[in-house]
Structure formats: C-alpha cells, structure tokens
Backbone as ProteinMPNN parsed JSONL, in Angstrom:
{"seq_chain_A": "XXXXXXXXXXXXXXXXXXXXXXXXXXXXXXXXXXXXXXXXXXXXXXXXXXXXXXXXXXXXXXXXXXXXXXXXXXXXXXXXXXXXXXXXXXXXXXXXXXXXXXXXXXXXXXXXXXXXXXXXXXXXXXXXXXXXXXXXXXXXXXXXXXXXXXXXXXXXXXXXXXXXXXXXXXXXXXXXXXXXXXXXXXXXXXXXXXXXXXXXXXXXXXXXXXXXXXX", "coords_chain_A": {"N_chain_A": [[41.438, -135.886, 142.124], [43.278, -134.687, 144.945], [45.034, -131.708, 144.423], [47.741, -129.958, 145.667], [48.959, -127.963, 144.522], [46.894, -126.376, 143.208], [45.282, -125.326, 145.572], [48.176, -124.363, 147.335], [48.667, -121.807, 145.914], [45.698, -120.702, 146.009], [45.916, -119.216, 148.235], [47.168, -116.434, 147.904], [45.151, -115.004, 146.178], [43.12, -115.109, 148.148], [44.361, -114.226, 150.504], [44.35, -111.537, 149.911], [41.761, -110.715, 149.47], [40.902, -111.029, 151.994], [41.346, -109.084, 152.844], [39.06, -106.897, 153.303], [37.107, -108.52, 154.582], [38.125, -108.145, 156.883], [38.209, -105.67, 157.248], [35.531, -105.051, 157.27], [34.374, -106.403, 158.937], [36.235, -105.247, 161.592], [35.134, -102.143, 161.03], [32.575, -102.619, 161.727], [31.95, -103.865, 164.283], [33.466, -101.808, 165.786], [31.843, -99.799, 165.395], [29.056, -100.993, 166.393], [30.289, -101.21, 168.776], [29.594, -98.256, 169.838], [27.093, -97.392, 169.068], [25.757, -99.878, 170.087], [26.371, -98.816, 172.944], [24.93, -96.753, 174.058], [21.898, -98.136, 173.062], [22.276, -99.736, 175.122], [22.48, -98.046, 177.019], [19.733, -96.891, 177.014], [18.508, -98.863, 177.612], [18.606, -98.973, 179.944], [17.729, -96.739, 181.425], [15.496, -94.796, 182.813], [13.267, -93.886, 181.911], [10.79, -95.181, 180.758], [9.832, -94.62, 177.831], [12.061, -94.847, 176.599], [13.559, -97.053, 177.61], [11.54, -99.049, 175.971], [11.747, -98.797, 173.23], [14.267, -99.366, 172.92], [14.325, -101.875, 173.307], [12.944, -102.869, 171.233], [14.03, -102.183, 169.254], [16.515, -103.998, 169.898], [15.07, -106.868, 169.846], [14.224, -106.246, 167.231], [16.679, -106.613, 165.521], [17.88, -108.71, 166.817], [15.574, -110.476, 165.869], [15.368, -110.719, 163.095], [17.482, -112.118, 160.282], [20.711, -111.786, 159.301], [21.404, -110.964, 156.689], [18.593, -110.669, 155.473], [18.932, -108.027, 156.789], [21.075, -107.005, 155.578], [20.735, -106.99, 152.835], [17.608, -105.105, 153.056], [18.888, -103.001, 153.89], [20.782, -101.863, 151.557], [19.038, -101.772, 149.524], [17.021, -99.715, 150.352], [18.466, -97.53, 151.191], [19.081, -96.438, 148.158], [16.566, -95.47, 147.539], [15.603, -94.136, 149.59], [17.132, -91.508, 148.766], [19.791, -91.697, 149.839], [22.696, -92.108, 148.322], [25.244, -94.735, 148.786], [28.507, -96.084, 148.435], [28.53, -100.211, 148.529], [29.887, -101.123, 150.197], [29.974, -99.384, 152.147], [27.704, -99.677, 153.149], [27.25, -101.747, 153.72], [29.274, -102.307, 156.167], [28.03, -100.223, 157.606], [25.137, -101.77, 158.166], [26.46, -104.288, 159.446], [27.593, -103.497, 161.652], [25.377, -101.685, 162.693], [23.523, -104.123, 163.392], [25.594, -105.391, 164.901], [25.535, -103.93, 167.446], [22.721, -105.029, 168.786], [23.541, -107.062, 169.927], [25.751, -106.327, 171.199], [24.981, -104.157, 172.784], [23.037, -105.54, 174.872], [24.574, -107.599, 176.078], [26.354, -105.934, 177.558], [24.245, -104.838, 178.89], [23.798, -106.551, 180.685], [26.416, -107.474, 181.574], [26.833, -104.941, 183.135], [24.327, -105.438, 184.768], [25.71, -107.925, 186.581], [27.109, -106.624, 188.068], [28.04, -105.85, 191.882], [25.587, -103.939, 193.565], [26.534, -102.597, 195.324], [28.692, -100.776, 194.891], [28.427, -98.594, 193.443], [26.231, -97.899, 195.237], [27.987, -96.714, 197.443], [30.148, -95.771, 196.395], [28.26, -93.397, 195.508], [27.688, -92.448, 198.174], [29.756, -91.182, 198.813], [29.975, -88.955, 197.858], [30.02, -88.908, 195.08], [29.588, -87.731, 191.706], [27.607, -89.239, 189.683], [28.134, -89.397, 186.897], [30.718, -89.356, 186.891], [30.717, -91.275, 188.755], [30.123, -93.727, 186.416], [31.915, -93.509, 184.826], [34.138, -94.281, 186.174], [33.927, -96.26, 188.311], [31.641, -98.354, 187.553], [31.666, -98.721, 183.955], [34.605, -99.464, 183.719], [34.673, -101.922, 184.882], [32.353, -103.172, 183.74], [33.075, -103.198, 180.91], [35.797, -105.257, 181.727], [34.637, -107.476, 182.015], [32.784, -107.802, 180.174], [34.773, -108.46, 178.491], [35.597, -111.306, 177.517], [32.902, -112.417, 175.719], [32.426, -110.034, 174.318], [34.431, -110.597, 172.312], [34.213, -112.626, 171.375], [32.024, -111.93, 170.307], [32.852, -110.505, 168.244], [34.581, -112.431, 166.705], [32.439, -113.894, 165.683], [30.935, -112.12, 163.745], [33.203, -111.926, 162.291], [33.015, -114.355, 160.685], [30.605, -114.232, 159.99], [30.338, -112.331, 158.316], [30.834, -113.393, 155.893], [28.496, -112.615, 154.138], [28.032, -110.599, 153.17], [29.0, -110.251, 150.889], [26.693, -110.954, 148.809], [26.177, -107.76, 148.167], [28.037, -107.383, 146.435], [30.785, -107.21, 147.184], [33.86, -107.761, 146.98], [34.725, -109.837, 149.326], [36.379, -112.098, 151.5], [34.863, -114.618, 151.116], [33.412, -114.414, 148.803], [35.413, -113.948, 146.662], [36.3, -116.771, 147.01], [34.468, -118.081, 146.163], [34.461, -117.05, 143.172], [37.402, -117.63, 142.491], [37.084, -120.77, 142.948], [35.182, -121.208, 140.412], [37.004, -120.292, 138.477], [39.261, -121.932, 138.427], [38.212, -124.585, 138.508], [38.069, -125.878, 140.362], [36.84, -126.779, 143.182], [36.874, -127.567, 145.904], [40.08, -127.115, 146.648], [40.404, -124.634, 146.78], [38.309, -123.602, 148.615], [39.049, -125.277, 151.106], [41.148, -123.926, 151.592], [40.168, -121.336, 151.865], [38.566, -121.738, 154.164], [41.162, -122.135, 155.615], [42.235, -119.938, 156.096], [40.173, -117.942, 157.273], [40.253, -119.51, 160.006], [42.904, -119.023, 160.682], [42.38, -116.069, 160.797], [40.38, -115.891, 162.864], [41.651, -117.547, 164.958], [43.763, -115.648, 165.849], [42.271, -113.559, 166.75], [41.264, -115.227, 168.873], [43.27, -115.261, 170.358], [43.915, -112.719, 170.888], [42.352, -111.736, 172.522], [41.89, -112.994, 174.621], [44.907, -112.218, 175.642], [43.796, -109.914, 176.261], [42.287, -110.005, 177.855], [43.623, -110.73, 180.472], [45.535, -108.546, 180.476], [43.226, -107.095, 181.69], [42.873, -108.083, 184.11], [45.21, -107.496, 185.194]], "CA_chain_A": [[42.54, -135.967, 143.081], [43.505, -133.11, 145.782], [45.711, -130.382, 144.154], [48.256, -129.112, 146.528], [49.552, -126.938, 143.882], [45.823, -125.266, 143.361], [45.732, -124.788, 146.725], [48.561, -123.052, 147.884], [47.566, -120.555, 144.888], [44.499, -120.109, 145.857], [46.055, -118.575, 149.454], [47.431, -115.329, 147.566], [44.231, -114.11, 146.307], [42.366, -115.269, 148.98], [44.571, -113.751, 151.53], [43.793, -110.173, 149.551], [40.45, -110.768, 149.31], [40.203, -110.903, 153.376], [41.472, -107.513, 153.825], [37.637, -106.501, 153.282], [36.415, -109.363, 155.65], [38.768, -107.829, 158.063], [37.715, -104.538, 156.959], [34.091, -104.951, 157.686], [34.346, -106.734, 160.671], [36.533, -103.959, 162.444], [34.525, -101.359, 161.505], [31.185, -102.855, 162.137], [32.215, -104.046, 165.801], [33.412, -100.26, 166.153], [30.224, -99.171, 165.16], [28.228, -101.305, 167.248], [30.552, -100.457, 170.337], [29.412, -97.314, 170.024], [25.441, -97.674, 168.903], [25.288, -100.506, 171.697], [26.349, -98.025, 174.312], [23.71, -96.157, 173.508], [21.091, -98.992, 172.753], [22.394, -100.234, 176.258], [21.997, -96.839, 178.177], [18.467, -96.434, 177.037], [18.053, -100.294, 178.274], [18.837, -98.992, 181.847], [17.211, -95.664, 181.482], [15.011, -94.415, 183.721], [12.243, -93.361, 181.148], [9.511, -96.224, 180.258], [9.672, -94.785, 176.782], [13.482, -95.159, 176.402], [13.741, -98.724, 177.339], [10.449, -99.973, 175.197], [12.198, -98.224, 172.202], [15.637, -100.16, 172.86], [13.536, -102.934, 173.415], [12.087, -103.144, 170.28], [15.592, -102.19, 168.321], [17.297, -105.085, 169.794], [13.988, -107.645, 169.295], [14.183, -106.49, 165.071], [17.287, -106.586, 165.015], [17.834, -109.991, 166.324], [14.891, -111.458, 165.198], [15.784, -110.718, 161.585], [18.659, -112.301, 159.468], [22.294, -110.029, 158.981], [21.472, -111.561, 155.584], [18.068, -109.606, 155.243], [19.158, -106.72, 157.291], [21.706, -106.145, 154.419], [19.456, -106.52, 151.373], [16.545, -104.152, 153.353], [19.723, -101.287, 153.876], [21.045, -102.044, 150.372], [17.82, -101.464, 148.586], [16.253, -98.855, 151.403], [19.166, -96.057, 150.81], [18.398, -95.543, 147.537], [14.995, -95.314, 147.599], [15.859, -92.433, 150.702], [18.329, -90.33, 148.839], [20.989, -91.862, 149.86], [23.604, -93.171, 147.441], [26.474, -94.743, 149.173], [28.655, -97.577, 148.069], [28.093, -101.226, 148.84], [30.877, -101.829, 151.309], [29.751, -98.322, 153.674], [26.246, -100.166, 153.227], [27.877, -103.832, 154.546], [29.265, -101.577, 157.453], [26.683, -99.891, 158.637], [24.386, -102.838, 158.345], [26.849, -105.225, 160.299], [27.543, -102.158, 162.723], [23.796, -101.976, 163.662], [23.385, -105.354, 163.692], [25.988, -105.547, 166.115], [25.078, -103.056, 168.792], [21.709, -105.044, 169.515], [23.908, -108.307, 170.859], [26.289, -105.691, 172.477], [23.855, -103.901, 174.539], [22.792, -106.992, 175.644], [26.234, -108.406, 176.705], [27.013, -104.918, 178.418], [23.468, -104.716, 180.155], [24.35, -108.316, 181.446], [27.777, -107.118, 182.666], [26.705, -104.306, 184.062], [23.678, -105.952, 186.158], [25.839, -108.691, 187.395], [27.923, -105.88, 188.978], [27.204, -105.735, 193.101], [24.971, -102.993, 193.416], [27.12, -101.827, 197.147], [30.171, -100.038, 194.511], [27.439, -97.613, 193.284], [25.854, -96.807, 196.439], [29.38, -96.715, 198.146], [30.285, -94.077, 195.518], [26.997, -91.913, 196.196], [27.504, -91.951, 200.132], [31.218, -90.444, 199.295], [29.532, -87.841, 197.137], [30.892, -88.76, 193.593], [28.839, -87.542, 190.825], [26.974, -89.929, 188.89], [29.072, -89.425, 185.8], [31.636, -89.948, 187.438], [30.452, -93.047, 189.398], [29.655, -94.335, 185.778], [32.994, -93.497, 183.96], [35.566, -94.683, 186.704], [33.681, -97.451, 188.444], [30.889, -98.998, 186.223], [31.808, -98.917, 182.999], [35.737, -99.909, 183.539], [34.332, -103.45, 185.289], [31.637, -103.685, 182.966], [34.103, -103.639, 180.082], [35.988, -105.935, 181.649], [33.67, -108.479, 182.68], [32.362, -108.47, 178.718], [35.232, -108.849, 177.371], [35.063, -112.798, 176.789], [31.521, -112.157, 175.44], [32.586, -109.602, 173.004], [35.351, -111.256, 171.655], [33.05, -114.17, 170.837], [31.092, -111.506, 169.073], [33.732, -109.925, 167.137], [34.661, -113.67, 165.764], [30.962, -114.072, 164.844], [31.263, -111.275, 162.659], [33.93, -112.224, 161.03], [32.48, -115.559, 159.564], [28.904, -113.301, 159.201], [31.255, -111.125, 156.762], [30.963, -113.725, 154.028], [27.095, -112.499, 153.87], [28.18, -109.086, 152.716], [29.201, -111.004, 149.494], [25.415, -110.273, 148.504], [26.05, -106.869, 147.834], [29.162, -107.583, 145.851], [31.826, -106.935, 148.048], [34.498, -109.121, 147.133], [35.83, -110.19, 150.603], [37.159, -113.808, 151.695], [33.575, -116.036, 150.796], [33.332, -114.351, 147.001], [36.674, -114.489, 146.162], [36.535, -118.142, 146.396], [33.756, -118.578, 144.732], [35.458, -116.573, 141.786], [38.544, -118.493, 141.778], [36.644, -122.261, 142.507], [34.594, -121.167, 138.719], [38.148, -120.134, 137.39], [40.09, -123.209, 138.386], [37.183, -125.57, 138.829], [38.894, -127.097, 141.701], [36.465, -126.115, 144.234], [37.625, -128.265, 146.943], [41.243, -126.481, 147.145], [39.841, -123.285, 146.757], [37.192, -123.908, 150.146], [39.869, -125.232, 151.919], [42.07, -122.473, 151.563], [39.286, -120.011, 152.432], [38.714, -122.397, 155.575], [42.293, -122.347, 156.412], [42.341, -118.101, 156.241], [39.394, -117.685, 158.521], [40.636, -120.265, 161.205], [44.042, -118.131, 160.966], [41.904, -114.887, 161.511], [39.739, -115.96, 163.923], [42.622, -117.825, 166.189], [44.123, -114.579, 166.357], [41.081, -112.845, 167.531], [41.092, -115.153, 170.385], [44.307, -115.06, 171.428], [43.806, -111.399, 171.539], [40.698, -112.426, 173.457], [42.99, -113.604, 176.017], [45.727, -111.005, 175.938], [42.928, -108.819, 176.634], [41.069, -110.665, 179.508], [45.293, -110.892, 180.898], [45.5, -107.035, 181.13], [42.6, -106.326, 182.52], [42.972, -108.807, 184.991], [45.862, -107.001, 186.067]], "C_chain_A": [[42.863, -134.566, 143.604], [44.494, -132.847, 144.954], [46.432, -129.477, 144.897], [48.905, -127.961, 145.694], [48.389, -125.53, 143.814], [45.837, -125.14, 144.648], [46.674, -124.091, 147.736], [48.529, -121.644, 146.72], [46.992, -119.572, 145.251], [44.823, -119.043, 147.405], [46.338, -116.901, 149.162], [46.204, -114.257, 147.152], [43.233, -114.056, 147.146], [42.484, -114.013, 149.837], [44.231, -111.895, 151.263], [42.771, -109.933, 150.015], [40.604, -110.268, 151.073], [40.727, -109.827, 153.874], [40.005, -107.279, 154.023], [37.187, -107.344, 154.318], [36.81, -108.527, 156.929], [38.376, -106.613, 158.354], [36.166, -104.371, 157.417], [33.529, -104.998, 158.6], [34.683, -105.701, 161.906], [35.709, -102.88, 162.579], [32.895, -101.677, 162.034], [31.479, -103.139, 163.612], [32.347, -102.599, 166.624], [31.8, -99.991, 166.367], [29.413, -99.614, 166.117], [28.896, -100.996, 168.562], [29.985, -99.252, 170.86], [27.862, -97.015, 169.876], [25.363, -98.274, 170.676], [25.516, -99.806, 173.152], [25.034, -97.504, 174.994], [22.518, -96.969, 173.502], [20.952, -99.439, 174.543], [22.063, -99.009, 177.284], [20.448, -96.282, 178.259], [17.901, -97.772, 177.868], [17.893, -99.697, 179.943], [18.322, -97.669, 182.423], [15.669, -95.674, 182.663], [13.113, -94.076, 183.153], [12.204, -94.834, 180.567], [9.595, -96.017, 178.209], [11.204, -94.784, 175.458], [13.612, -97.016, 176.277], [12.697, -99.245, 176.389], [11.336, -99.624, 173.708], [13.505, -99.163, 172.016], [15.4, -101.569, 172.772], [13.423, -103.627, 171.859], [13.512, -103.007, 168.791], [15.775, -103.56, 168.291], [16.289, -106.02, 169.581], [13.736, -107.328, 167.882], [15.113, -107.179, 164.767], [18.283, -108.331, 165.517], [17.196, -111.006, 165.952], [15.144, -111.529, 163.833], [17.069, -110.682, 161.052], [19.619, -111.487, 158.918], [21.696, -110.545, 157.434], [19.947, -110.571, 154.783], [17.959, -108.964, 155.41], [20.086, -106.047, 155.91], [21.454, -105.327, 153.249], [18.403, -105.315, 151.503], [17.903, -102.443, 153.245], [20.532, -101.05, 152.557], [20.206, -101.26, 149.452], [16.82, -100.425, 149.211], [17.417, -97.662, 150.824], [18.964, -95.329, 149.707], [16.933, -94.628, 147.165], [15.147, -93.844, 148.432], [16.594, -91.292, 149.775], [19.501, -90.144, 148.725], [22.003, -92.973, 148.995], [24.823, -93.169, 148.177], [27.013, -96.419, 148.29], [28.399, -98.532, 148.687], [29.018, -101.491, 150.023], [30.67, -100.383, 152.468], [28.685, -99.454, 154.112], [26.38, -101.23, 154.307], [28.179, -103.628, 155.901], [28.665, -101.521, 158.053], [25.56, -100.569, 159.001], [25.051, -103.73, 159.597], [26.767, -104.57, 161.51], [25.739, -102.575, 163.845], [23.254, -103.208, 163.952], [24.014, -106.246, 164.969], [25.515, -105.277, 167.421], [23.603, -103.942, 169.496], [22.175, -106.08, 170.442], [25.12, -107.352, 172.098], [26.125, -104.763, 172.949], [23.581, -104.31, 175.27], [24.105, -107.241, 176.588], [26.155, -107.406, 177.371], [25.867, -104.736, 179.462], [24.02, -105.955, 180.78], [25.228, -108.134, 182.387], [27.432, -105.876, 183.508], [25.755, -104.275, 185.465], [24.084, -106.846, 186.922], [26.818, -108.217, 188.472], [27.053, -106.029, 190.879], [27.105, -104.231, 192.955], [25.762, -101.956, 194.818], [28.277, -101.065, 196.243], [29.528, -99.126, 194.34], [27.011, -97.0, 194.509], [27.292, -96.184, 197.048], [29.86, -95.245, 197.574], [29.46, -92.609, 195.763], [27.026, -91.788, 197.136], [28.801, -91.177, 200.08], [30.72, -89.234, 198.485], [30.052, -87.805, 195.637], [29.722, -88.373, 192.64], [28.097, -88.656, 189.759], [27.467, -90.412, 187.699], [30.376, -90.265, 186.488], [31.965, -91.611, 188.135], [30.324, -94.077, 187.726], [31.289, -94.742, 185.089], [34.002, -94.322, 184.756], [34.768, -95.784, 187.453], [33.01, -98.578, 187.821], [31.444, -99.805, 185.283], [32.962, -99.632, 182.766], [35.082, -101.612, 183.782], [33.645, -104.12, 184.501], [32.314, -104.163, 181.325], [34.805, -104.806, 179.986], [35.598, -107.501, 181.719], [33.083, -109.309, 181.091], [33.079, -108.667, 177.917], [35.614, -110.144, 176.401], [34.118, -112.723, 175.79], [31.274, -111.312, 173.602], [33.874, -109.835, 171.843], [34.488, -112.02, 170.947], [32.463, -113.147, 169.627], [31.563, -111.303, 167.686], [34.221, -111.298, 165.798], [33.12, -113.998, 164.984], [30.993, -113.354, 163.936], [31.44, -111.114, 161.735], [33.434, -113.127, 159.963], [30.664, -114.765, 159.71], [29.616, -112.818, 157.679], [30.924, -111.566, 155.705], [29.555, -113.433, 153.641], [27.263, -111.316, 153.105], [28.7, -109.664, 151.173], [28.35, -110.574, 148.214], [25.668, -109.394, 148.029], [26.962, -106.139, 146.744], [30.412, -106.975, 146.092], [32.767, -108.26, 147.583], [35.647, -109.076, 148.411], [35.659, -111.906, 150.284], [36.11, -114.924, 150.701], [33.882, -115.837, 148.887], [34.509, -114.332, 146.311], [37.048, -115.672, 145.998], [35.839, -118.572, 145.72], [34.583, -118.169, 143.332], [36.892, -117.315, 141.354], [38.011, -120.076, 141.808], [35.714, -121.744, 140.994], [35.699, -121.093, 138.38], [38.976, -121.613, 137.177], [39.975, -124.561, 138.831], [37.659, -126.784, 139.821], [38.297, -126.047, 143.067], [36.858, -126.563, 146.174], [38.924, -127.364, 147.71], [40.884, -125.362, 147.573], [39.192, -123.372, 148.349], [38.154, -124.097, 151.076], [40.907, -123.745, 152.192], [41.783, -121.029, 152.58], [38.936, -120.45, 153.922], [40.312, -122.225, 156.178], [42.241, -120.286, 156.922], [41.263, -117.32, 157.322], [39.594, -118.298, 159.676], [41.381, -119.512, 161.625], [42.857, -116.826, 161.925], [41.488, -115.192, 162.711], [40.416, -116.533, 165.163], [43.559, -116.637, 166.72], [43.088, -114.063, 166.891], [40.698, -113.232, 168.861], [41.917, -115.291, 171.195], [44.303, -113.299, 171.878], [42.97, -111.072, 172.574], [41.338, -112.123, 174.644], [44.057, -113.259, 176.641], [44.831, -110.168, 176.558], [42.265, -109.11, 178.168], [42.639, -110.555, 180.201], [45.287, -109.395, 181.519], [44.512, -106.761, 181.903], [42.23, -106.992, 183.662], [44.176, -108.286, 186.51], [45.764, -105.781, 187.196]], "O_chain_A": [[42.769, -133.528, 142.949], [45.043, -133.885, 144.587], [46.048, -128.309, 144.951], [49.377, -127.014, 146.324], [48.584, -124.349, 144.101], [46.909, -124.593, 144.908], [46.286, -123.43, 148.699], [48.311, -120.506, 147.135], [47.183, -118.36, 145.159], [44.001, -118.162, 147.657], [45.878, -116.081, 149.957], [46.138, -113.091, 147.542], [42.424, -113.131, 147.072], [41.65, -113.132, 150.045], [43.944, -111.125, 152.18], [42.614, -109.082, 150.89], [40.387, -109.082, 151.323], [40.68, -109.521, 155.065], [39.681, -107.532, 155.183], [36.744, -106.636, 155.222], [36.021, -108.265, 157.838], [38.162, -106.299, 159.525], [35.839, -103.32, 157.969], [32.659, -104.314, 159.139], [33.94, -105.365, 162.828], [35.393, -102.455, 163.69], [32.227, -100.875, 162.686], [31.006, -102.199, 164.25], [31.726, -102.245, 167.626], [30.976, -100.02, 167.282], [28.925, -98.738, 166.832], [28.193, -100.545, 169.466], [29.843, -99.081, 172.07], [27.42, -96.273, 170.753], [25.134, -97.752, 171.767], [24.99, -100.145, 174.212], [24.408, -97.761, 176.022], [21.722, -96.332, 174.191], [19.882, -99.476, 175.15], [21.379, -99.194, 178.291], [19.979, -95.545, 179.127], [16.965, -97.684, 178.663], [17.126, -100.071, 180.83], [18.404, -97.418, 183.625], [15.076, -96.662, 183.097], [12.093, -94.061, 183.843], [13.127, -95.493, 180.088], [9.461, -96.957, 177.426], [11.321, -94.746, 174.234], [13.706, -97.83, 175.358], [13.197, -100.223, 175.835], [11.497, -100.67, 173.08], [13.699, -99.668, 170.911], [16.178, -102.353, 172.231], [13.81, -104.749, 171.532], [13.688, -103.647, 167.755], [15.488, -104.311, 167.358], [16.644, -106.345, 168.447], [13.025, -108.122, 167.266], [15.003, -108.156, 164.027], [19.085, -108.919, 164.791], [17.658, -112.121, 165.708], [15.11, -112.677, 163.392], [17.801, -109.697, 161.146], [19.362, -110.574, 158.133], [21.612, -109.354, 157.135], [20.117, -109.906, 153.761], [17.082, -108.371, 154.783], [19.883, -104.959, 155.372], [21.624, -104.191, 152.806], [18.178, -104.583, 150.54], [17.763, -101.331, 152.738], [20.996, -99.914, 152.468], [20.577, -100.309, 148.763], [15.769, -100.258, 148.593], [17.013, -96.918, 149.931], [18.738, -94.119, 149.714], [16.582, -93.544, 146.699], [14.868, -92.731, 147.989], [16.558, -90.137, 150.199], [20.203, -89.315, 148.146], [22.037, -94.203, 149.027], [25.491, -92.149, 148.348], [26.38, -97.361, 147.812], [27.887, -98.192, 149.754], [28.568, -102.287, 150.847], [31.235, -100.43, 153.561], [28.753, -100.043, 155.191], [25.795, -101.443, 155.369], [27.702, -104.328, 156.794], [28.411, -102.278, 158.991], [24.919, -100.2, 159.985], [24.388, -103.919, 160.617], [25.991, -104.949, 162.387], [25.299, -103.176, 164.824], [22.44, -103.265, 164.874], [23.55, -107.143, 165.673], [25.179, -106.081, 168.29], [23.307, -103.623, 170.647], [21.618, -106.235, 171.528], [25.297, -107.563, 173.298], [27.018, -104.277, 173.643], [23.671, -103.865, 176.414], [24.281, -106.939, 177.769], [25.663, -107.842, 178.412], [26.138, -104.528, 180.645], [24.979, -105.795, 181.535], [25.137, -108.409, 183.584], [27.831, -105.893, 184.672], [25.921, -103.709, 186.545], [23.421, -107.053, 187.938], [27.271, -108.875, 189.408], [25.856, -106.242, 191.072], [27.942, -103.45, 192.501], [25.462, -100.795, 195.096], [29.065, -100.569, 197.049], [29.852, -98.294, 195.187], [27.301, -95.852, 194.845], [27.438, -94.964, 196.969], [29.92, -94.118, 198.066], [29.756, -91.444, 196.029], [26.326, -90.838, 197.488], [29.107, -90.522, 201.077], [31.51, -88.311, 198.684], [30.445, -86.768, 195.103], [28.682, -88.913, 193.016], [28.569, -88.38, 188.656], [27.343, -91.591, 187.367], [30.745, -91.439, 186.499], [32.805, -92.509, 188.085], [30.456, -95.285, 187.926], [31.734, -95.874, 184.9], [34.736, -95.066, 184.105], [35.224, -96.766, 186.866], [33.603, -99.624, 187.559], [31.712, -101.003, 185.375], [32.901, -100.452, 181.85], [35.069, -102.399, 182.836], [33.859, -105.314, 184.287], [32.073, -105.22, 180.742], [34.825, -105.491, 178.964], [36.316, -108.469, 181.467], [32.955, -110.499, 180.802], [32.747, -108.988, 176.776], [35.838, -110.18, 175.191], [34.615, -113.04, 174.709], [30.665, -111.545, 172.558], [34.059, -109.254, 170.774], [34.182, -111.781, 169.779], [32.424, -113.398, 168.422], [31.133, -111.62, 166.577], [34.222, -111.219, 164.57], [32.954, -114.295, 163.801], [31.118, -114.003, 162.897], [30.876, -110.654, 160.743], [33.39, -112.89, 158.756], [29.699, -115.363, 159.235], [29.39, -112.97, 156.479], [30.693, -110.904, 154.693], [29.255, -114.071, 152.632], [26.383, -111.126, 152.265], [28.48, -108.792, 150.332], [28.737, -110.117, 147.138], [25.54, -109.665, 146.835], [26.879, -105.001, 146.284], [31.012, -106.296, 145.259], [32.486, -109.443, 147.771], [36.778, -108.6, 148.516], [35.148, -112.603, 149.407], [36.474, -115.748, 149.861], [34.317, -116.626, 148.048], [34.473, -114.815, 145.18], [37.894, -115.974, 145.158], [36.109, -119.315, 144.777], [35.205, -118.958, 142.621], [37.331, -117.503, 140.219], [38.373, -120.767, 140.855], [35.953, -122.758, 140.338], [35.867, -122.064, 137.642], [39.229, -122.206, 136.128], [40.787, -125.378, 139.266], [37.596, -128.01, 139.912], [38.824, -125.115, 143.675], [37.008, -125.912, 147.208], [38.918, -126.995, 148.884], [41.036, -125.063, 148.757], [39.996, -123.097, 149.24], [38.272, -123.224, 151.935], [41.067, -122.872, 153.046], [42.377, -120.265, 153.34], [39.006, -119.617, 154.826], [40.417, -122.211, 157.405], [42.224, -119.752, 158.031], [41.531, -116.334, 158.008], [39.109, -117.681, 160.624], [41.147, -119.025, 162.731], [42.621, -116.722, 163.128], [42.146, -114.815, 163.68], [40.011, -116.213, 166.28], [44.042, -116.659, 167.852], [43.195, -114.333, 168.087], [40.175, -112.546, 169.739], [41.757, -115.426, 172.408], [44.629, -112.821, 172.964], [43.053, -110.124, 173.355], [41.262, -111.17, 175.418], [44.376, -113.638, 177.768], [45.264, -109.641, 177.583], [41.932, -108.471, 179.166], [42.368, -109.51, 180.793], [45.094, -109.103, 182.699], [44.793, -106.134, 182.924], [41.265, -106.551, 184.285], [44.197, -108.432, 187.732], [46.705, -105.572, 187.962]]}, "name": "protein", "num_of_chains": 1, "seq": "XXXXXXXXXXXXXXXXXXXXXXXXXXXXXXXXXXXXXXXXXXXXXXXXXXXXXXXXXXXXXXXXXXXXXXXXXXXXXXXXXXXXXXXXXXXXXXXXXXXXXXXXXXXXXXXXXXXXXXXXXXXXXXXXXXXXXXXXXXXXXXXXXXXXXXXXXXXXXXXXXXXXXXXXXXXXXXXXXXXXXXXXXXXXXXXXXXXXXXXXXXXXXXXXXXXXXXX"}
C-alpha cells in the first residue's frame, strides 16, 4: 500500500540531494556556452581545417553516450596526471558534451539570420567585430533561446548519469533512501515530483527570457 508518510520524507533528502543536480547542470551549460562558441566559430570559419576539426568534435561527441563520455573522462584523468574530484569530472564532461548541441543550435540561429544586416553593416563601414558583437550575435542569442532552454532541461534529467561516478545528486539519493526504507515507489515518486518542479521552472524562465528579448 502507497505510503504518504514515506513520501513526504523522502522530499527533504531528496530536495538536498538536487543541489548537485542543479549544481552540475548550471555549470556544465556555462561551460558549454562558452566551448560551443568556440566549437561554433570554427563551424563558420573560413579555414577548411577549422571547420573539419569542429566537425569531427561535434560528430564524437554526439555520437557517443554522456554516459560513456563520463566513464572515458573519469578513468582518462588519472591515467594523464590529472587528479581531480568526481563532481569537477561530471562538469567538465557534461560541459563538453554540451557545447557540441550548442554550436549546433547557434550555427542554426545564426544561418537563419538574413544575410542583407551583415552586408548593410559592411557598406556603413562597421568593423567586423563589431558587426558580430552588436548585430549577429545579440539576434542569434535571441533566436536560440527556445532551443537552449530545451537543452539546459535535457541536462538536468542527463544529471542523474553523473551518479556513476558517485556524485550523490537527485537519481542516487533515491536509490539510497528506496534500499533504506524499501519503499521504492514513494521514494521515485518524490524524485519525479523534484525534477518536474526543477524543470517547470527552467521553462518558465524559458519564457521570461524569450519575453525580454522580445522586447
């Protein structure tokens, strides 16, 4: 029989637990904002051996599972040298994992731009930079920001993969309390109710966001 008592319970350590979910997610989305720029500026580059290179990033990195991207940067750092803990590791894994879908999304937005704001800009004499920073990039931003919202929620429910490495965010925390209080049912739900929460915020911010820059 359901257990409304185990279940609201199980919301207190849950809701701990998903600082780290939340934690991982933020900075990995960071991260890839800032990779995928990058990933995306070689996409549109001018040099043959720029784009094949970006090419071939984003084709690893979404042909192969966040799930064995983790384990390969998990078990690859030490081997290099590098000892970091498991939750930079979960980061920088999700991070790069990100940037190859938002390069994508941002080349997208930035080729469905009309190509007449660019020239328009170079016949008034604006600098290139300039043409990139104040017309471009602002539209292209806004244009992806549906797109990367979506991503940022993907993310989040990726997060419970970082589990693997023994991170206890949202997913392993329920496992740990469904073994303690063998009421796995309440427990699941719980952890279902705490990611719905997150993630319905994420798209109302979605939508605050698409609002402003609408204005």
């Amino acid at each position: 029989m359901f257990s409304v008592h185990t279940f609201l319970d199980a919301f207190v350590p849950l809701a701990w637990a998903a600082r780290y979910t939340l934690l991982v997610s933020g900075l990995g989305i960071a991260l890839g904002l800032v990779i995928g720029v990058a990933v995306c500026a070689m996409r549109l580059s001018g040099s043959s051996l720029a784009r094949r290179a970006a090419a071939v990033w984003v084709s690893f990195l979404r042909g192969v599972p966040l799930l064995v991207q983790l384990l390969l940067m998990f078990y690859l750092l030490p081997v290099v040298g590098v000892d970091v803990p498991p939750l930079v590791a979960a980061v920088v894994t999700v991070g790069i994992c990100a940037s190859a879908y938002i390069s994508e999304i941002w080349r997208g937005a930035i080729g469905a731009m009309p190509p007449g704001q660019a020239e328009a800009a170079q016949a008034i004499g604006m600098a290139p930079r300039t043409i990139w920073t104040r017309i471009i990039l602002p539209q292209a931003v806004a244009m992806s920001l549906p797109a990367l919202v979506n991503e940022l929620i993907l993310l989040v429910k990726a997060s419970s993969l970082v589990s693997v490495v023994g991170i206890l965010e949202l997913t392993r925390a329920s496992q740990a309390q469904a073994a303690t209080t063998f009421r796995p049912l309440e427990v699941y739900l719980a952890a279902a109710c705490l990611y719905l929460a997150i993630n319905l915020c994420l798209a109302a911010l979605g939508r605050w966001l698409e609002y402003r820059a609408a204005i």
